[in-house]
C-alpha positions as CSV (number, residue, x, y, z in Angstrom):
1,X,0.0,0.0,0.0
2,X,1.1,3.4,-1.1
3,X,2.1,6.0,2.0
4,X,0.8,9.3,0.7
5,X,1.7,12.7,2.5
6,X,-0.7,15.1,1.6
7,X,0.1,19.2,2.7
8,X,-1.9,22.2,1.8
9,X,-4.9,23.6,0.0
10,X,-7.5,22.0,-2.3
11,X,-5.7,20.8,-5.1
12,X,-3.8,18.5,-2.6
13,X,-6.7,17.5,-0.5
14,X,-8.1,16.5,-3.8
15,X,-5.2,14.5,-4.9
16,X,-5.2,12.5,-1.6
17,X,-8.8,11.8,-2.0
18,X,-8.2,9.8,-5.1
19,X,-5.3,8.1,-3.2
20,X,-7.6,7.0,-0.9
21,X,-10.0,5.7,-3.5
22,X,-7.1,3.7,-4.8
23,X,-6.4,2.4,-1.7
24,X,-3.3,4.1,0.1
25,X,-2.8,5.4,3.2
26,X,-3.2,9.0,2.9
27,X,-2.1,11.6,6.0
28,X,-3.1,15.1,5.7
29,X,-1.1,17.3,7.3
30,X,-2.5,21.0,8.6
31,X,-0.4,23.3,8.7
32,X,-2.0,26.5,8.5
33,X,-5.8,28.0,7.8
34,X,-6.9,27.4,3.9
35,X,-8.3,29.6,1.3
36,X,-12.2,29.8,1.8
37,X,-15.0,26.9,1.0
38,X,-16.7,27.5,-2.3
39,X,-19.5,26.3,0.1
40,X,-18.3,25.4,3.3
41,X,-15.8,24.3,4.9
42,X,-17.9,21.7,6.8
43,X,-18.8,20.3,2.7
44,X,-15.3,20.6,1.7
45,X,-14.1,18.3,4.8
46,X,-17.3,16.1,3.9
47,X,-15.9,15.8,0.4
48,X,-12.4,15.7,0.4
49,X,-10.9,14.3,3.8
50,X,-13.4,10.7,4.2
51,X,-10.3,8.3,4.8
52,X,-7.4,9.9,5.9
53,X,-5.4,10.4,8.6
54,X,-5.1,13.7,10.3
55,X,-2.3,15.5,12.0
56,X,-2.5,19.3,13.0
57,X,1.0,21.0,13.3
58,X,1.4,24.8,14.4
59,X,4.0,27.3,12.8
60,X,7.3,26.3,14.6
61,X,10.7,25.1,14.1
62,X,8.9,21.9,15.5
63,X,6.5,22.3,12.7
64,X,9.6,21.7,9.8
65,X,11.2,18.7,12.0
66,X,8.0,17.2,12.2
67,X,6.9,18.0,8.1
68,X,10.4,16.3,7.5
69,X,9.8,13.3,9.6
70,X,6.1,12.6,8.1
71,X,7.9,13.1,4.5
72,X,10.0,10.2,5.1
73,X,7.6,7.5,6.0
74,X,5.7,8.2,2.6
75,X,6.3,7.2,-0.8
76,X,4.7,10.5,-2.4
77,X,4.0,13.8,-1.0
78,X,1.6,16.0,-2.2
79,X,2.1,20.0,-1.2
80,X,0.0,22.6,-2.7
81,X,1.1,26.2,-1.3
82,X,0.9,29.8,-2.5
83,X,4.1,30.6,-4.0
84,X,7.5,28.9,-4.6
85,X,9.1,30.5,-1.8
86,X,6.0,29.0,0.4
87,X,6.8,25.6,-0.6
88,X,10.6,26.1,0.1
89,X,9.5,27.5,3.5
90,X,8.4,24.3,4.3
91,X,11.3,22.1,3.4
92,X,10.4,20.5,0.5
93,X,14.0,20.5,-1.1
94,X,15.5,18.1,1.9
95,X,12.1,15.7,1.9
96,X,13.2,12.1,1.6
97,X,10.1,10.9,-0.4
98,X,10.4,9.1,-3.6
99,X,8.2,10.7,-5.3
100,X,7.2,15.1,-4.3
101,X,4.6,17.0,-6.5
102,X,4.8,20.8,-5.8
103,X,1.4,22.2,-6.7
104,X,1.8,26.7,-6.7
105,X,0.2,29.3,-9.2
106,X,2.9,29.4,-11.5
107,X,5.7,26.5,-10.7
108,X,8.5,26.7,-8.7
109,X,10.6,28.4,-11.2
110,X,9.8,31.7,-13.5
111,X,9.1,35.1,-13.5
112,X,6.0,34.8,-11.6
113,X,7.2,31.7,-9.4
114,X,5.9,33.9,-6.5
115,X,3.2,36.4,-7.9
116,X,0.1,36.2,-5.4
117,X,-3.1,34.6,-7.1
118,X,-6.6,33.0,-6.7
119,X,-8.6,30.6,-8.6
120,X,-10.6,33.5,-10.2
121,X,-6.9,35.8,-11.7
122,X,-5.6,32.1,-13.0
123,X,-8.7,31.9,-14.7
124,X,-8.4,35.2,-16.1
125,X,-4.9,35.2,-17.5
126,X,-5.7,31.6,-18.8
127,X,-8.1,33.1,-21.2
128,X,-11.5,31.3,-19.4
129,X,-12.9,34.6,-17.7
130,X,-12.7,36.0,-21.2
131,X,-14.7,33.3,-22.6
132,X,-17.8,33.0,-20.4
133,X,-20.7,35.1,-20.5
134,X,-23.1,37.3,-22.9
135,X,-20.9,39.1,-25.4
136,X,-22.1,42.5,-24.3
137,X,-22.3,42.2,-20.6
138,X,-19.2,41.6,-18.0
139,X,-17.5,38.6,-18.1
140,X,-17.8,35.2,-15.9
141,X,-15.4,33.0,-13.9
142,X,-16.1,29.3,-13.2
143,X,-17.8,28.7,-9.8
144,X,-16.6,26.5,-7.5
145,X,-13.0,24.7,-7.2
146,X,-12.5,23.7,-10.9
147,X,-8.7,24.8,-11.1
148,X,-7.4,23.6,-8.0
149,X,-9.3,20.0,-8.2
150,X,-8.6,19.7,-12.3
151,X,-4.8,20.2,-10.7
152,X,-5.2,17.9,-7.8
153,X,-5.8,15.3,-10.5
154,X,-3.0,16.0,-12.5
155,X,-1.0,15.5,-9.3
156,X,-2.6,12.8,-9.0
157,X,-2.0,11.5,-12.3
158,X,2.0,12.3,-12.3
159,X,2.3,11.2,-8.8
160,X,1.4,7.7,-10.2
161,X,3.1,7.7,-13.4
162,X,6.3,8.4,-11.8
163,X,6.0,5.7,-9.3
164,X,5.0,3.3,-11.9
165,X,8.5,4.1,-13.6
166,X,10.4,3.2,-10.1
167,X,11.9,6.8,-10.5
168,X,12.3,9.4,-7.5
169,X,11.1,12.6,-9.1
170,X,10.1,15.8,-7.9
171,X,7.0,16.5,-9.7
172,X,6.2,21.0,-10.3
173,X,2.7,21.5,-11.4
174,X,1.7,25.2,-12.1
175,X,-1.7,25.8,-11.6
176,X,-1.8,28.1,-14.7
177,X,-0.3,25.7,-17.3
178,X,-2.7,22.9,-15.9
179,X,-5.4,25.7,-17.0
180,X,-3.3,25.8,-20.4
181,X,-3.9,22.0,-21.0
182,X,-7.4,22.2,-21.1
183,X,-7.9,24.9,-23.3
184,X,-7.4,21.8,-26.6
185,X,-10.4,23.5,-28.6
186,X,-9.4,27.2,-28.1
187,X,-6.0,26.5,-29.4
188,X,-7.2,23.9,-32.4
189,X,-9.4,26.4,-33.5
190,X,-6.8,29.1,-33.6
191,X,-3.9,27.0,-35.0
192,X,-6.2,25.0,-37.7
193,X,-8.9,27.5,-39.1
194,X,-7.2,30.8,-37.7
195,X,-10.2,31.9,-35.7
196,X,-10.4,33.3,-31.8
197,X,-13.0,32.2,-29.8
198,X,-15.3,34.9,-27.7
199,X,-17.9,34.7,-25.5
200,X,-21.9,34.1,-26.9
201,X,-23.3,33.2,-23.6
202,X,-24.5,29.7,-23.4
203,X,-24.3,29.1,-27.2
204,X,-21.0,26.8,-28.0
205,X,-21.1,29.1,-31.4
206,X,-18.9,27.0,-33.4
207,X,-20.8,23.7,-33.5
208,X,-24.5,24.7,-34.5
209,X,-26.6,23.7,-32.6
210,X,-25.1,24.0,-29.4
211,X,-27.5,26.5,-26.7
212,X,-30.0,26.4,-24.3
213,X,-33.5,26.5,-25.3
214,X,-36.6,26.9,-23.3
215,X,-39.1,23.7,-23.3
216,X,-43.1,23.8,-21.7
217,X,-41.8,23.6,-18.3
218,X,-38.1,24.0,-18.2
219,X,-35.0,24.2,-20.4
220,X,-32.6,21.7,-22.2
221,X,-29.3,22.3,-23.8
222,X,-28.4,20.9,-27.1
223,X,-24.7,20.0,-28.3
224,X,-25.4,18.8,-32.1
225,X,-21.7,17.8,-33.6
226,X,-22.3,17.0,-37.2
227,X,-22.4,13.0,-36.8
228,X,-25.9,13.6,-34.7
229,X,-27.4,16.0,-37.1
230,X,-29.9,13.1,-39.0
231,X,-31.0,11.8,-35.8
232,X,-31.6,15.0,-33.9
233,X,-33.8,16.3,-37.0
234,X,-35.5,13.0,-36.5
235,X,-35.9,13.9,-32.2
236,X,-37.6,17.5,-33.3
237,X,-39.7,15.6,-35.5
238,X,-38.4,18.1,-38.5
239,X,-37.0,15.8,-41.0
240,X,-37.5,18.1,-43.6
241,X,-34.5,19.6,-42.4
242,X,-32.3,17.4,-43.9
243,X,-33.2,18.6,-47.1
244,X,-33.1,22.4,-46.1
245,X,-30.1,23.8,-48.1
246,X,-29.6,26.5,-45.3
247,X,-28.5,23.7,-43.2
248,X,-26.6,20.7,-45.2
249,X,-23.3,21.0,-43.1
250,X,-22.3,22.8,-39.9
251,X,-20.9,25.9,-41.5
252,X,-24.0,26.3,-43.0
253,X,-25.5,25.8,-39.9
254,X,-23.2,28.5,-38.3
255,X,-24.5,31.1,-41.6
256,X,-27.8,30.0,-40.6
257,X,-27.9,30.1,-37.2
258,X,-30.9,32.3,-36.1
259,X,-32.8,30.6,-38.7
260,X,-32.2,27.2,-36.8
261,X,-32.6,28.2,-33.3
262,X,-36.4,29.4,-34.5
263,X,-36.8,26.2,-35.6
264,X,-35.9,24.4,-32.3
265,X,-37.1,26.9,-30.4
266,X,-40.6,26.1,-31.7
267,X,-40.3,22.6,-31.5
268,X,-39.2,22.1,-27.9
269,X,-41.4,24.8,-26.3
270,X,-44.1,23.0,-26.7
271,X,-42.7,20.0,-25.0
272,X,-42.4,19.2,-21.5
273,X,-39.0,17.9,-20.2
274,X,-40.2,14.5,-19.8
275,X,-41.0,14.3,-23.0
276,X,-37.5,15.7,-24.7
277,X,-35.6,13.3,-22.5
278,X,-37.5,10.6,-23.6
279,X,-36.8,11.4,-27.6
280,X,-33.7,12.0,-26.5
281,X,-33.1,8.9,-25.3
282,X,-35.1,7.3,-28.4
283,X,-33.1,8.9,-30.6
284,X,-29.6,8.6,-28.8
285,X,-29.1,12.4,-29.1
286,X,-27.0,14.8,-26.8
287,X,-29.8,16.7,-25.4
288,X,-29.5,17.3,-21.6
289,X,-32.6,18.9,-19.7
290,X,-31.7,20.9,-16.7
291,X,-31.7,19.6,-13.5
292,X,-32.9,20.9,-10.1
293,X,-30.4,19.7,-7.5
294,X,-33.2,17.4,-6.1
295,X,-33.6,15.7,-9.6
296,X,-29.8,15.5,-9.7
297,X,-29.4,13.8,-6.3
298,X,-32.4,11.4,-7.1
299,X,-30.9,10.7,-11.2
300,X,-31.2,6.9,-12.0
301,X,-27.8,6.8,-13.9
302,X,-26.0,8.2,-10.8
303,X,-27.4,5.9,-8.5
304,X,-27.0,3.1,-10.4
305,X,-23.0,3.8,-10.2
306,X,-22.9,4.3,-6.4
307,X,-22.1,8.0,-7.6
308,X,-23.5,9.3,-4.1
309,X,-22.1,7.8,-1.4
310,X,-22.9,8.3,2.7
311,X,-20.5,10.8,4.8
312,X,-20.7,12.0,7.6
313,X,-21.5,15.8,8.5
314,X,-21.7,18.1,11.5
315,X,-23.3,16.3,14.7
316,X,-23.2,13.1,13.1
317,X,-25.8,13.8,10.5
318,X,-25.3,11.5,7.4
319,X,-25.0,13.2,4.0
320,X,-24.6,12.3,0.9
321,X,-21.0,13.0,-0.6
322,X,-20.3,13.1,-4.1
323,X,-17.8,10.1,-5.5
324,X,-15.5,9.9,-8.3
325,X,-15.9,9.5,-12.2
326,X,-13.8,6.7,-12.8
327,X,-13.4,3.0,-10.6
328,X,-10.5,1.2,-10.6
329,X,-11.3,-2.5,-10.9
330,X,-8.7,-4.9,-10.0
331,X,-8.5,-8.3,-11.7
């Protein structure tokens, strides 16, 4: 079994949560307050810590002596801090572990190794915030802890790929560049049709259709990638669009666009949600109708996976926790 040293804020709290989903031994070490709960902090330790060990350690000398020690009983140690100066602080550089991931901003090294940041300026200089919203209104930033659990799984990820090589590596993720990774269709559609992508509000814009429409008593959103443009003609009950010229191909689609949303528009708001997820379904379309939180807790798919699964909360009160999207099945 894995000995996993996990220090820090969100990313690596995240990062030993899937280590304990893989089975190791996780120990969290808290040294210090963290940044504040997207929702609280009592759903954050619900969420991230089920499974691990805990071991408080106050700002001292004592506090590096004992860091150190902790660091060489584990096999990989997981820090996420501010800056690269607060990761040296702690005395990372003399930890005997085989394997160290480093999680800051921007990477121990750089310019900007030790510029101060959130969540909400990463996403900014990534280009997201620029990206989200209506085009003639102020932009958006992603809610929640997308960045720092989208790095905790990188961490993760490396973590395990450099154990899997029998190598001792130090492991320097930069929040930012993790941002940089996921950006694969901004970039493809710069590099192969020369084109920059800017905010329509929930329209996708560049595969048509791809928006939010209103139905009898709620709203769906569509995502209609060429391959699925017979059978979604076929779910609005419109074939004759297949032999509209306006609409043989996608950028014709894109030239067309108002045109089309009129057209869906009036098929779906007659239609109660029931009823599109039902075609949907029929038709093996990517229509998705939007869920209350209620109808997301109670979804048949997710419970049929084990998706939700029973923590505890404040006073003993049982809650219902949200799992992971993968299992690892051992044969």
């Amino acid at each position: 079994m894995d000995r996993v040293l996990e220090i820090g804020g969100y990313a690596a709290a995240y990062a030993g949560r899937l280590f304990v989903s893989a089975g190791a031994d996780v120990v969290r070490a808290d040294v210090g307050a963290t940044a504040p709960a997207w929702a609280s902090d009592a759903a954050m330790e619900a969420c991230l810590h089920p499974g691990k060990r805990r071991v408080a350690l106050a700002a001292s000398q004592d506090q590096l002596t004992l860091l150190a020690e902790l660091a060489a009983r584990a096999d990989v140690v997981i820090c996420h801090a501010d800056s690269a100066d607060a990761v040296a602080a702690l005395g990372f550089a003399d930890w005997r572990a085989g394997v160290k991931v480093a999680v800051t901003p921007f990477g121990l090294t750089g310019p900007k190794r030790n510029w101060r940041a959130t969540p909400s300026t990463l996403l900014a200089m990534g280009g997201y915030t620029a990206l989200m919203g209506d085009a003639d209104r102020a932009p958006l930033s992603l809610p929640g802890h997308y960045l720092e659990f989208q790095s905790g799984a990188l961490a993760f990820t490396a973590a395990n790929a450099a154990r899997f090589a029998g190598a001792d590596k130090v492991v320097d993720l930069s929040m930012l560049e993790t941002l940089m990774t996921c950006s694969q269709f901004t970039t493809v559609r710069w590099h192969c049709a020369g084109e920059l992508r800017s905010r329509h509000g929930s329209d996708f814009w560049f595969v048509v259709p791809s928006e939010l429409f209103r139905c009898a008593d709620g709203w769906a959103y569509v995502n209609i990638v060429p391959q699925f443009w017979d059978a979604f003609a076929v779910f609005l009950q419109r074939p004759e669009l297949l032999l509209d010229p306006r609409f043989e191909n996608n950028d014709l689609r894109m030239a067309n666009r108002a045109a089309l949303h009129a057209v869906i528009s009036e098929a779906l708001a007659v239609l109660p949600v029931a009823e599109v997820g039902r075609r949907a379904l029929a038709c093996r379309v990517p229509v998705g109708v939007v869920q209350t939180l209620e109808e997301v807790l109670e979804d048949p798919h997710l419970r049929a996976r084990d998706f939700w699964q029973p923590g505890g909360g404040e006073g003993g009160e049982m809650l219902r926790v949200a799992g992971l999207p993968f299992r690892i099945e051992y044969t």
